[in-house]
DORO-168251 format. One line per 4 residues: number of its first residue (from 1); for each residue x, y, z of N, C-alpha, C. Coordinates in nm, 3 decimals, always signed. Example, Ala and Ser with C-alpha at 12.3 -4.5 7.8 and 13.67 -1.06 7.14 Angstrom:
2
1) +1.319 -0.569 +0.780 +1.230 -0.450 +0.780 +1.320 -0.330 +0.780; +1.285 -0.225 +0.708 +1.367 -0.106 +0.714 +1.290 +0.003 +0.787;
END
This chain:
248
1) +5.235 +15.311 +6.084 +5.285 +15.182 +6.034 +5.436 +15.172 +6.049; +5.521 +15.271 +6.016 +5.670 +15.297 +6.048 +5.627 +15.247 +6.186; +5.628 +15.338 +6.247 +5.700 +15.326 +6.412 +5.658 +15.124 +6.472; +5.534 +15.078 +6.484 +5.506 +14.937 +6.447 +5.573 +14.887 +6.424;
5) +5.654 +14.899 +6.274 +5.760 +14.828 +6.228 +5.859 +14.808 +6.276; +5.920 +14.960 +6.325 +6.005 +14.973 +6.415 +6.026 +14.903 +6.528; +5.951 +14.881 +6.622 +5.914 +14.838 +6.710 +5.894 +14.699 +6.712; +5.877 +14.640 +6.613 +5.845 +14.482 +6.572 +6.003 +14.433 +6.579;
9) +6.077 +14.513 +6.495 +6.240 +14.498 +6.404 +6.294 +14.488 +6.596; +6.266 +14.566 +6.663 +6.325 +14.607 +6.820 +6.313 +14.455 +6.874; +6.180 +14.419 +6.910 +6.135 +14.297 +6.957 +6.204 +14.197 +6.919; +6.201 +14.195 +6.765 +6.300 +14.109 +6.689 +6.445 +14.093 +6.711;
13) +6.499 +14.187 +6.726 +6.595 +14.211 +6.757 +6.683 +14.147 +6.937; +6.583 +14.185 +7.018 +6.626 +14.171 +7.157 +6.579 +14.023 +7.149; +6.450 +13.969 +7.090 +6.458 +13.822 +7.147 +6.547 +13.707 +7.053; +6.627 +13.767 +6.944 +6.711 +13.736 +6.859 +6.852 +13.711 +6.976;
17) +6.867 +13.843 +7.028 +6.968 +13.865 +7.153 +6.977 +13.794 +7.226; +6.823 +13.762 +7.310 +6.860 +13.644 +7.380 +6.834 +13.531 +7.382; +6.855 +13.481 +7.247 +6.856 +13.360 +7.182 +7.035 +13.305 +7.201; +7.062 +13.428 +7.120 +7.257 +13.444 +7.115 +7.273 +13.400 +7.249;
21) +7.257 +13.488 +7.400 +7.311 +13.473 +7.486 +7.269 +13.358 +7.576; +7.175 +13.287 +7.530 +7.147 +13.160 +7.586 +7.214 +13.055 +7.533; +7.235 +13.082 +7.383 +7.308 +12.951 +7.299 +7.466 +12.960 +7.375; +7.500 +13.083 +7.405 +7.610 +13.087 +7.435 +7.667 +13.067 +7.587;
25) +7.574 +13.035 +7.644 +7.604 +13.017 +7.798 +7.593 +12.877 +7.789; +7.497 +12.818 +7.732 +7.496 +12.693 +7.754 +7.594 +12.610 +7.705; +7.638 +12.615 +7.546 +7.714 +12.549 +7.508 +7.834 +12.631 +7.465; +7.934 +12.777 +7.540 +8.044 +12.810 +7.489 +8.092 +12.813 +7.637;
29) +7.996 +12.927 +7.744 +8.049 +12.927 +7.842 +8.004 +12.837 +7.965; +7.959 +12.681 +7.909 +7.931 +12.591 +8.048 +8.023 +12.541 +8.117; +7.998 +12.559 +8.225 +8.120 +12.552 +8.357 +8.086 +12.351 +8.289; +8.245 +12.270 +8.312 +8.214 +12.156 +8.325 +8.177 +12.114 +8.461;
33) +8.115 +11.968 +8.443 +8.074 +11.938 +8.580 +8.144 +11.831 +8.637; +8.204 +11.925 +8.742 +8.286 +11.838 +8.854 +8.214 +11.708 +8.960; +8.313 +11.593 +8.971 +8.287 +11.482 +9.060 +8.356 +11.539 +9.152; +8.289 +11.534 +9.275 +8.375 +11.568 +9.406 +8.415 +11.388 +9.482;
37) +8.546 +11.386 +9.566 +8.528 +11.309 +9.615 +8.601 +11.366 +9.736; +8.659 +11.260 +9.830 +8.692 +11.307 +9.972 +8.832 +11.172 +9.941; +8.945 +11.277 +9.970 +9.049 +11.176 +9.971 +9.084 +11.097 +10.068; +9.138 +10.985 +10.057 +9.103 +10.855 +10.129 +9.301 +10.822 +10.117;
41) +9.384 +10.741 +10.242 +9.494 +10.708 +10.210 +9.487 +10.555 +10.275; +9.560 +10.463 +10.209 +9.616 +10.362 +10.262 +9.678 +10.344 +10.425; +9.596 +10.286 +10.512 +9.660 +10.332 +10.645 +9.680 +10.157 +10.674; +9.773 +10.184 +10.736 +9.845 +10.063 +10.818 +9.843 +10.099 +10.954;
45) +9.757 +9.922 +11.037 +9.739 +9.993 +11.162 +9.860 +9.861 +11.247; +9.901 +9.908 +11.336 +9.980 +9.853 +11.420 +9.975 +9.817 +11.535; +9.962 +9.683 +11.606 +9.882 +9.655 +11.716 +9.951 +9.545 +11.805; +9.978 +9.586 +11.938 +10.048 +9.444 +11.992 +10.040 +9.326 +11.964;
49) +10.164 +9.261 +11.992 +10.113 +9.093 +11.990 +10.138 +9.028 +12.111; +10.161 +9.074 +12.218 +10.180 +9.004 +12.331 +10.130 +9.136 +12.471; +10.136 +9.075 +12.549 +10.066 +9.188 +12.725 +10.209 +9.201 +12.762; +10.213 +9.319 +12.784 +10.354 +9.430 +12.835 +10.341 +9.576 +12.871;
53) +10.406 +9.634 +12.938 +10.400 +9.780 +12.945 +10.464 +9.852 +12.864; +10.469 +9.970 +12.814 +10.498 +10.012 +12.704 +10.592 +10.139 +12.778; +10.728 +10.078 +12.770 +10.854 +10.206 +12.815 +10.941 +10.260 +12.764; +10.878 +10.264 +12.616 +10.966 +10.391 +12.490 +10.843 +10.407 +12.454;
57) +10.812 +10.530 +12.382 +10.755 +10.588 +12.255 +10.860 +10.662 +12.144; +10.919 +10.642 +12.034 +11.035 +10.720 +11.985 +10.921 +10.847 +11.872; +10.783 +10.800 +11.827 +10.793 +10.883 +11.764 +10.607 +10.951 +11.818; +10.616 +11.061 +11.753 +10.446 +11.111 +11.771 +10.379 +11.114 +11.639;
61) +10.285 +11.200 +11.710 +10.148 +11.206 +11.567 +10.199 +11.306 +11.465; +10.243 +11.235 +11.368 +10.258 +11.401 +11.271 +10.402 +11.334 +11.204; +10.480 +11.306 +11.291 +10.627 +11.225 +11.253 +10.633 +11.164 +11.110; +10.731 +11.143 +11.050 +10.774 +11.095 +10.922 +10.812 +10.957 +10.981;
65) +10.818 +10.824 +10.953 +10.919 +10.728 +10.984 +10.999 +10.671 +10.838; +11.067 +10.608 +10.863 +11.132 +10.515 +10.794 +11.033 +10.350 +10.815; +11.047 +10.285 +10.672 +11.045 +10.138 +10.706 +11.164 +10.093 +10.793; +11.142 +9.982 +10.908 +11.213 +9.982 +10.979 +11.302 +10.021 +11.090;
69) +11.235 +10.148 +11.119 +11.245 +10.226 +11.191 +11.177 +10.179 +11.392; +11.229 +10.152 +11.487 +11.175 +10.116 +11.604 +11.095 +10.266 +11.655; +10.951 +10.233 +11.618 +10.813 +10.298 +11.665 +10.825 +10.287 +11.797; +10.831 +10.166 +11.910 +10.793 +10.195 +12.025 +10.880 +10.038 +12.107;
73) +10.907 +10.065 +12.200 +10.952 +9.917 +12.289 +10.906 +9.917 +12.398; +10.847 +9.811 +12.397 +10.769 +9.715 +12.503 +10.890 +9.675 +12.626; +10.837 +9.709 +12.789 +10.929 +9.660 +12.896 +10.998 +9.508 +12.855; +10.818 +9.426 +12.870 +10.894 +9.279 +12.872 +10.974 +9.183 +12.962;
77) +10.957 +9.240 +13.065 +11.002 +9.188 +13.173 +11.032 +9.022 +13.163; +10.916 +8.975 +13.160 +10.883 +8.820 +13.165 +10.914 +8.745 +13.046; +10.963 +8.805 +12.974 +10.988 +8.789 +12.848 +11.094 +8.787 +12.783; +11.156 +8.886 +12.881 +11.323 +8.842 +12.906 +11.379 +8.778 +12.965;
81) +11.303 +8.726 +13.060 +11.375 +8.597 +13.169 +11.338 +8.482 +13.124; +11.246 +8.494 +13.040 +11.206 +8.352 +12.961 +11.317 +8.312 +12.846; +11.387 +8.427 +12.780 +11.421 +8.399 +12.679 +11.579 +8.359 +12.721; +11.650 +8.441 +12.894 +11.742 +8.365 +12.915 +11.732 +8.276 +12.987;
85) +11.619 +8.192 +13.012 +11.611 +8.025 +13.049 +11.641 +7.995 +12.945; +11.546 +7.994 +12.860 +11.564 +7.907 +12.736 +11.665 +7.892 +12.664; +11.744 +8.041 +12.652 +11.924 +7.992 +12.589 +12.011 +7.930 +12.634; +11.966 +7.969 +12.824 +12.104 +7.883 +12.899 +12.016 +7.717 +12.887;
89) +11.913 +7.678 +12.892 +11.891 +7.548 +12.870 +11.933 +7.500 +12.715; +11.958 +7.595 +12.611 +11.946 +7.511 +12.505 +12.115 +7.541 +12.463; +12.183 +7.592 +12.534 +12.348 +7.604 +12.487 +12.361 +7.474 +12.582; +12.277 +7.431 +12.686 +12.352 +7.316 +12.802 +12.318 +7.178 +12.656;
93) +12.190 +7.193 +12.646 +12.103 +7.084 +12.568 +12.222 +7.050 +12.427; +12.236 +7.144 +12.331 +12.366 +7.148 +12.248 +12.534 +7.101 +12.297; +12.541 +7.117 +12.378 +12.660 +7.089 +12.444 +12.644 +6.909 +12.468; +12.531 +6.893 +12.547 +12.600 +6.721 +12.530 +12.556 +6.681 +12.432;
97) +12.435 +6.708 +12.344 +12.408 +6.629 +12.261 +12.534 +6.680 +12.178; +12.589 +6.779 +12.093 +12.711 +6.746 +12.049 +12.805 +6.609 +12.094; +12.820 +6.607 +12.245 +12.896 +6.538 +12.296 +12.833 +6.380 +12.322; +12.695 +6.351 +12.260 +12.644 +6.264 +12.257 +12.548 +6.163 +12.365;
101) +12.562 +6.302 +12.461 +12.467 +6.271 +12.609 +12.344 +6.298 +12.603; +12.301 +6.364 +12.510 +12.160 +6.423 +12.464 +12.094 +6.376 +12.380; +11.989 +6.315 +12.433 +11.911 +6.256 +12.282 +11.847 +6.401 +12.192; +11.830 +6.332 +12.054 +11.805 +6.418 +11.930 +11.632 +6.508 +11.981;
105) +11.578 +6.419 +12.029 +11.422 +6.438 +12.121 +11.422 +6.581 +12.184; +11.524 +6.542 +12.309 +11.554 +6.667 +12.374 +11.616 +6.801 +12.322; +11.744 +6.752 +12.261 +11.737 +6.880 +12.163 +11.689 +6.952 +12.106; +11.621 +6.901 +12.039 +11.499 +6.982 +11.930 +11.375 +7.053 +12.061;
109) +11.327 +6.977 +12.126 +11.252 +7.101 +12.237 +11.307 +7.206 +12.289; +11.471 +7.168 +12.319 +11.522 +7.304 +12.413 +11.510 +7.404 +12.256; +11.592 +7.341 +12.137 +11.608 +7.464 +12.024 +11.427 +7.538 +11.997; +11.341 +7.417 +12.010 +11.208 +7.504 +11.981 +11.189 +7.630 +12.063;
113) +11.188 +7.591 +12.194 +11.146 +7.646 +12.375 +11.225 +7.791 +12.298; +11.387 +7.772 +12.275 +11.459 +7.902 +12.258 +11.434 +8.017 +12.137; +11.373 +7.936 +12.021 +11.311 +7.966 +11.935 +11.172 +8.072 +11.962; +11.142 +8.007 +12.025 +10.989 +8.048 +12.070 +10.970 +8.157 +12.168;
117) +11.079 +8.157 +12.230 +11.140 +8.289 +12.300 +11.200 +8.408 +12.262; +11.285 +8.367 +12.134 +11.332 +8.461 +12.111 +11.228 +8.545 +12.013; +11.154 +8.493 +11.951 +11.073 +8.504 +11.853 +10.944 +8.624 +11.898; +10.906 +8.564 +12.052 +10.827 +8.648 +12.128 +10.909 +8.781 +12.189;
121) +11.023 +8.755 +12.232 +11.117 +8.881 +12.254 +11.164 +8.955 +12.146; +11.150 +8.960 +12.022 +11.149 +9.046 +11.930 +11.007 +9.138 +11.873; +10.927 +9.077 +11.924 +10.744 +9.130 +11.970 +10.793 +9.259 +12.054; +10.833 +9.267 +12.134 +10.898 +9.371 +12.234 +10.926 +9.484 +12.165;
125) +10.970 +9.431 +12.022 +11.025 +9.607 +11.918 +10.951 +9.606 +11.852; +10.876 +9.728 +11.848 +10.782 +9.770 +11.753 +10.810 +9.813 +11.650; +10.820 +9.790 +11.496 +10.931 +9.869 +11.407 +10.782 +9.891 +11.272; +10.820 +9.977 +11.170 +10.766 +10.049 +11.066 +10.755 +9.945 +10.978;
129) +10.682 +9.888 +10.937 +10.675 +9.809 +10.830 +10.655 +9.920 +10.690; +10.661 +10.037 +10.709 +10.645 +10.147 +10.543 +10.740 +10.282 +10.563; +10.758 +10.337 +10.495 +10.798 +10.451 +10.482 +10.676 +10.554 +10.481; +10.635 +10.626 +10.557 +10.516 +10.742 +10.584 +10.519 +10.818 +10.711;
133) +10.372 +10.831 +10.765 +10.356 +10.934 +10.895 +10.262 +10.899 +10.944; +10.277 +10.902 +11.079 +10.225 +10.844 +11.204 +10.109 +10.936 +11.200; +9.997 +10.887 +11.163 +9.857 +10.928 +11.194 +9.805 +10.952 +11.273; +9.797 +10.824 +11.388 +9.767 +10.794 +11.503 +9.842 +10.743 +11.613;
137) +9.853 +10.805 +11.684 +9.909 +10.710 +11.812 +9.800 +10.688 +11.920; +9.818 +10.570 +11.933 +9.692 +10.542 +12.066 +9.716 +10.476 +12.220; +9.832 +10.541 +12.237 +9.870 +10.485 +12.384 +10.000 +10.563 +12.408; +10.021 +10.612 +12.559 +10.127 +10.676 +12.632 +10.232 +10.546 +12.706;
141) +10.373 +10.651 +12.743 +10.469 +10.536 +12.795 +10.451 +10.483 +12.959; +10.404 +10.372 +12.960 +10.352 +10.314 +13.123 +10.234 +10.263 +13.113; +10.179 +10.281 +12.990 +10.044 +10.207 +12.946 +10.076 +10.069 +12.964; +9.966 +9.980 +13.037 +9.935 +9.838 +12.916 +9.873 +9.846 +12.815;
145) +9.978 +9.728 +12.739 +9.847 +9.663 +12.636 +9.909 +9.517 +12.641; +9.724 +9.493 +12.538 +9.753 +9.328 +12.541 +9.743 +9.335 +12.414; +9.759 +9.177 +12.387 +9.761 +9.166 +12.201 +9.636 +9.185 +12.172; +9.649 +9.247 +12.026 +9.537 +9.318 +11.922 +9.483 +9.464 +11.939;
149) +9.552 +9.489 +12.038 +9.564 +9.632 +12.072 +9.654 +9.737 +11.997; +9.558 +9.848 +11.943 +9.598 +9.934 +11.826 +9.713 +10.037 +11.915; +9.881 +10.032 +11.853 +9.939 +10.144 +11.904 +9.994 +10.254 +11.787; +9.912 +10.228 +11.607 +9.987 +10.334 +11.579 +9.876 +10.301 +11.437;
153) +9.859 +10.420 +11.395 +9.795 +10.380 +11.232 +9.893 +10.455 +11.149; +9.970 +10.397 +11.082 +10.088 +10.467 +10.913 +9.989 +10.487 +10.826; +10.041 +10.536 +10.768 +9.978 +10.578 +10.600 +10.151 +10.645 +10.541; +10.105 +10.601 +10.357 +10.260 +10.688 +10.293 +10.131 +10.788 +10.225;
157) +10.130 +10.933 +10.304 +10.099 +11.026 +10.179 +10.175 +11.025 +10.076; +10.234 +11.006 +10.005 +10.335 +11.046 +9.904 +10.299 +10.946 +9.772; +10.247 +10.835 +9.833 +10.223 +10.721 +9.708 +10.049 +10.640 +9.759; +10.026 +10.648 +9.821 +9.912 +10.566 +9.838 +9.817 +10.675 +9.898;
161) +9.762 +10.751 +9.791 +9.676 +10.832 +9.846 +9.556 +10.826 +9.741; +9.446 +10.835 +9.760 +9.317 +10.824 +9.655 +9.177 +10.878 +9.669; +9.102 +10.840 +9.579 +8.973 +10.907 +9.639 +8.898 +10.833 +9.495; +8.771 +10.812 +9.539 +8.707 +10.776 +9.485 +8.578 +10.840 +9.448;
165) +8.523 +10.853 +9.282 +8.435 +10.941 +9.259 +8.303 +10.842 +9.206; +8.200 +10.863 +9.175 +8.085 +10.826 +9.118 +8.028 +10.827 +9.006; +8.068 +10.771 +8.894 +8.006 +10.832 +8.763 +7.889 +10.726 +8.723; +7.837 +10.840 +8.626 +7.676 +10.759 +8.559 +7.691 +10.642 +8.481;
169) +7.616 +10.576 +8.432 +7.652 +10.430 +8.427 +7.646 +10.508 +8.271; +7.601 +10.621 +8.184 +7.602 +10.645 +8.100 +7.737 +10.721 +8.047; +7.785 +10.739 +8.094 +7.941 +10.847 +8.115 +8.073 +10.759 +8.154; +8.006 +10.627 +8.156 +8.154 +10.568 +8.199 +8.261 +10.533 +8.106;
173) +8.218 +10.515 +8.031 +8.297 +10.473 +7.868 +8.370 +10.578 +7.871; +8.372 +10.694 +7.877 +8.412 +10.775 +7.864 +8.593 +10.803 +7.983; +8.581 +10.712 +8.025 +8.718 +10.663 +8.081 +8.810 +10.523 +8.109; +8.900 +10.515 +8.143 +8.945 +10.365 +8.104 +9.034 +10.342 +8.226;
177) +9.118 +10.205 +8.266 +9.199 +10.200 +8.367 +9.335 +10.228 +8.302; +9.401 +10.308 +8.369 +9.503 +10.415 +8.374 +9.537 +10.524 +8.298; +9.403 +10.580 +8.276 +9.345 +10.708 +8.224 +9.417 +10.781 +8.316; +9.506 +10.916 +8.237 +9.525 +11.040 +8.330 +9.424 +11.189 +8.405;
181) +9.389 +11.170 +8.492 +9.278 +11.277 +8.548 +9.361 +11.373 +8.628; +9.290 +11.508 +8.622 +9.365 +11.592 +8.695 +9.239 +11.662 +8.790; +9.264 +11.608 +8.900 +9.223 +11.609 +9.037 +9.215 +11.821 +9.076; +9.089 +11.896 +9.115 +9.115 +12.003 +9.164 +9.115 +12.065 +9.317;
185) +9.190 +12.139 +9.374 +9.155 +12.155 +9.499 +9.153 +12.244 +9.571; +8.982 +12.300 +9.579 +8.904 +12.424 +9.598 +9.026 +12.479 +9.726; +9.053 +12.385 +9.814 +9.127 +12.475 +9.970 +9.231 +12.527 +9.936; +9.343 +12.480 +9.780 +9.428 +12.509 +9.803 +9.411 +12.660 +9.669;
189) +9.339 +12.713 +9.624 +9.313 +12.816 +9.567 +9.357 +12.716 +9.418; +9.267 +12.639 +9.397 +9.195 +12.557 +9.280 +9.374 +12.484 +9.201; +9.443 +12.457 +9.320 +9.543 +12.367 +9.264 +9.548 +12.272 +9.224; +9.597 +12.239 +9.086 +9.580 +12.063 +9.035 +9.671 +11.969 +9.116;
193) +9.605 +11.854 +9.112 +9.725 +11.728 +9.118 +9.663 +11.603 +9.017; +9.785 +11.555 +8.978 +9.798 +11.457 +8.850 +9.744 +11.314 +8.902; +9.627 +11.226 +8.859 +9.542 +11.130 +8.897 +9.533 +11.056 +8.821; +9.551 +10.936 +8.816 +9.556 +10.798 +8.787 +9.452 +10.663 +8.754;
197) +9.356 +10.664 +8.699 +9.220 +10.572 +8.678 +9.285 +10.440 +8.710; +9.276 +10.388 +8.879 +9.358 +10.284 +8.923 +9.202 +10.188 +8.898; +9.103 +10.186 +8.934 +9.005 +10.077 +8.936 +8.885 +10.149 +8.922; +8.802 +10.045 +8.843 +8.638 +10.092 +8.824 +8.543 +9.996 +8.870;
201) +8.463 +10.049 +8.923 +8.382 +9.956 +8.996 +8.283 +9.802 +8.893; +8.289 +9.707 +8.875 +8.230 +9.566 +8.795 +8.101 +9.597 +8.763; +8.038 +9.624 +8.884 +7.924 +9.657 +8.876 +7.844 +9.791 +8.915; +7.742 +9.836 +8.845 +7.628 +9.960 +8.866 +7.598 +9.958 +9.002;
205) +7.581 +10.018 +9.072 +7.550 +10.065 +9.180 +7.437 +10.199 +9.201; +7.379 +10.228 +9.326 +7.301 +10.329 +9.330 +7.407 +10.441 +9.420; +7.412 +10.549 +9.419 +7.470 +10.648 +9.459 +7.473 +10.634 +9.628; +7.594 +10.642 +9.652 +7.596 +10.635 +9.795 +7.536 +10.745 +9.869;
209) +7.429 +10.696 +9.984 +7.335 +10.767 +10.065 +7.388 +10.932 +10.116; +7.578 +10.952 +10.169 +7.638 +11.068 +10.184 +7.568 +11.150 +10.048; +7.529 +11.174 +9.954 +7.521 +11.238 +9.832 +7.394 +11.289 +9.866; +7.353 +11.449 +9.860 +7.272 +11.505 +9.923 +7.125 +11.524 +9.844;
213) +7.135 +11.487 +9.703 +7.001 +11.509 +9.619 +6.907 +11.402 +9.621; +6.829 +11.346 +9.652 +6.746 +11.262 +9.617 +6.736 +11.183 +9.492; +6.758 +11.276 +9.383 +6.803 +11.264 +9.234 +6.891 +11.181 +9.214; +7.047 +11.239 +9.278 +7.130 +11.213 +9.270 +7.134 +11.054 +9.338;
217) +7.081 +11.041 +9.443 +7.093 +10.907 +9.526 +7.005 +10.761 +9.476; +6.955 +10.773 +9.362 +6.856 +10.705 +9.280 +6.963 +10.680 +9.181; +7.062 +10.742 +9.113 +7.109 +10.713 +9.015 +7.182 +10.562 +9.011; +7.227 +10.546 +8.927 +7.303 +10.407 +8.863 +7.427 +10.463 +8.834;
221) +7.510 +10.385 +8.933 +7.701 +10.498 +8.896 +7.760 +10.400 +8.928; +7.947 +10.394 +8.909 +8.015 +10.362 +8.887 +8.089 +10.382 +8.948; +8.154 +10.293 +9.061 +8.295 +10.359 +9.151 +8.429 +10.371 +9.106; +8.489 +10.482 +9.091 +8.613 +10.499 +9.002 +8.645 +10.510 +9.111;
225) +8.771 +10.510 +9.151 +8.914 +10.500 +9.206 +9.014 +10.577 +9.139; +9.089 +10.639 +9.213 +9.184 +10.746 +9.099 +9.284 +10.822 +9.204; +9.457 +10.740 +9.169 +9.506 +10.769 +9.250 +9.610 +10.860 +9.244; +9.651 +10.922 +9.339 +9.732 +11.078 +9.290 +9.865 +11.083 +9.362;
229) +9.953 +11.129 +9.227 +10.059 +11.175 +9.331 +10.116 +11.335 +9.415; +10.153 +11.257 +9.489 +10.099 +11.354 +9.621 +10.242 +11.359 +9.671; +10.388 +11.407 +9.627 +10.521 +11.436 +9.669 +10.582 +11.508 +9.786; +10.459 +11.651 +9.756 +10.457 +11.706 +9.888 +10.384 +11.758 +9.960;
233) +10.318 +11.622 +9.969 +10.212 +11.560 +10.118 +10.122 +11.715 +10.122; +10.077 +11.733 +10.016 +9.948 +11.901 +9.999 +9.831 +11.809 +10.020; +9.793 +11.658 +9.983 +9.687 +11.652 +9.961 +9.680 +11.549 +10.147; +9.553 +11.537 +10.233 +9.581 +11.508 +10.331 +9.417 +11.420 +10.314;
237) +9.436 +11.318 +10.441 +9.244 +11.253 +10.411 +9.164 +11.344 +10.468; +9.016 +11.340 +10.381 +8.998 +11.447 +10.476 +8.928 +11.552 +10.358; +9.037 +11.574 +10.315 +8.998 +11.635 +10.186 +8.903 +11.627 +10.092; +8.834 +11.754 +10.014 +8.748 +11.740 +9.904 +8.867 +11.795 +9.829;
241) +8.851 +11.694 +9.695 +8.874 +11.707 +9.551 +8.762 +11.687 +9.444; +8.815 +11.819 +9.324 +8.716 +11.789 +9.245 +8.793 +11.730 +9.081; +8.729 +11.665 +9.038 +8.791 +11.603 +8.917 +8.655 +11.621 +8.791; +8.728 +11.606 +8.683 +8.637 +11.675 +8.535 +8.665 +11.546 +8.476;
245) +8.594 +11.494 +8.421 +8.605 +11.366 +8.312 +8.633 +11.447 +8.187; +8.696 +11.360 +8.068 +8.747 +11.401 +7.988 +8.627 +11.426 +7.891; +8.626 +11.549 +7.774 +8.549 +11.584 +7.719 +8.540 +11.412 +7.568; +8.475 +11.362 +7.511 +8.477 +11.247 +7.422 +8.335 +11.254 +7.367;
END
């Protein structure tokens, strides 16, 4: 009857044990659960507006620019002889009509004609409308292009960089717009960066099809937006980040 007892108290004992070590995995040591997303940047694409050959390139793929900075110049040939017709006709056109030989009619066409020239001969300079880095370049010097033709995609890593995650339509409360999130990132040996709750999606949605569970792709979620600053350009598109919603 001892040893029984013994043996009962044992049983008792170990499934007592792993009672402890289950309570305690689940709710002391549970890993939280990360939203992954894939960072995404603001790109600006840049594209002729007129047919020319292209006889500068000043910068490449990888380059920093300045806003305002001349990206690329167009030959322009025809475009320059247009624009000095049009001045030497519209300094003649100004000259008498000052002097009162010119009707007001004619004037105003030569100033349009010169207008309209010069306007297209400044098409010729390609310049930075942002401060960032040349993503893309899509054409060499001696190329044509015609208008709507892509010669450069910008992006500013530094301020317009983001990524967007998925949460349950039950978990969303649980964040707000311009909530602070801190973004993780497995490549760089689990470095944070500081994230921003810029927009949430109006409406429920089903999990976008990229999402590999079946489970998961049935659900009802929420597109958060969450944007990071990114100073020195560590975070690139391209990227997986993982982010933790706040415990509430």
């Amino acid at each position: 009857m001892a040893i029984q007892k013994k043996i009962k108290i044992r049983i008792g004992i170990t499934v007592l044990l792993l009672i402890i070590g289950v309570v305690l995995k689940v709710y002391i040591f549970k890993k939280p659960f990360s939203y992954a997303g894939t960072i995404e940047a603001t790109k600006v694409d840049i594209s002729a507006r007129l047919t020319s050959v292209i006889s500068k390139i000043n910068f490449k793929e990888g380059d920093h620019i300045k806003k305002g900075q001349l990206l690329m110049i167009l030959a322009c040939e025809d475009y320059k002889l247009t624009d000095q017709i049009a001045t030497v006709d519209f300094v003649r056109a100004d000259k008498l009509y000052r002097q009162g030989s010119q009707s007001k009619e004619v004037f105003d066409q030569m100033k349009n004609k010169k207008d309209d020239a010069d306007l297209k001969l400044s098409w010729c300079n390609i310049t930075s409308p942002i401060d960032g880095v040349v993503l893309n370049k899509y054409h060499e010097e001696g190329e044509m292009v015609n208008p709507g033709m892509h010669l450069f995609t910008l992006a500013n890593l530094k301020e317009d960089i983001y990524t967007y995650i998925y949460v349950p339509h039950d978990l969303i409360n649980r964040i707000s717009i311009g909530e602070k999130l801190t973004g993780v990132l497995p490549e760089a040996n689990k470095r944070e960066f500081s994230g921003t709750v810029s927009q949430i999606g109006e409406e429920a949605e089903f999990t976008p099809k990229n999402v590999q569970t079946k489970e998961e792709r049935t659900r009802l979620v929420f597109a958060v937006k969450i944007l990071f600053s990114n100073p020195n350009e560590v975070l690139k598109p391209g990227m997986t980040i993982e982010i933790k919603l706040p415990e509430k």
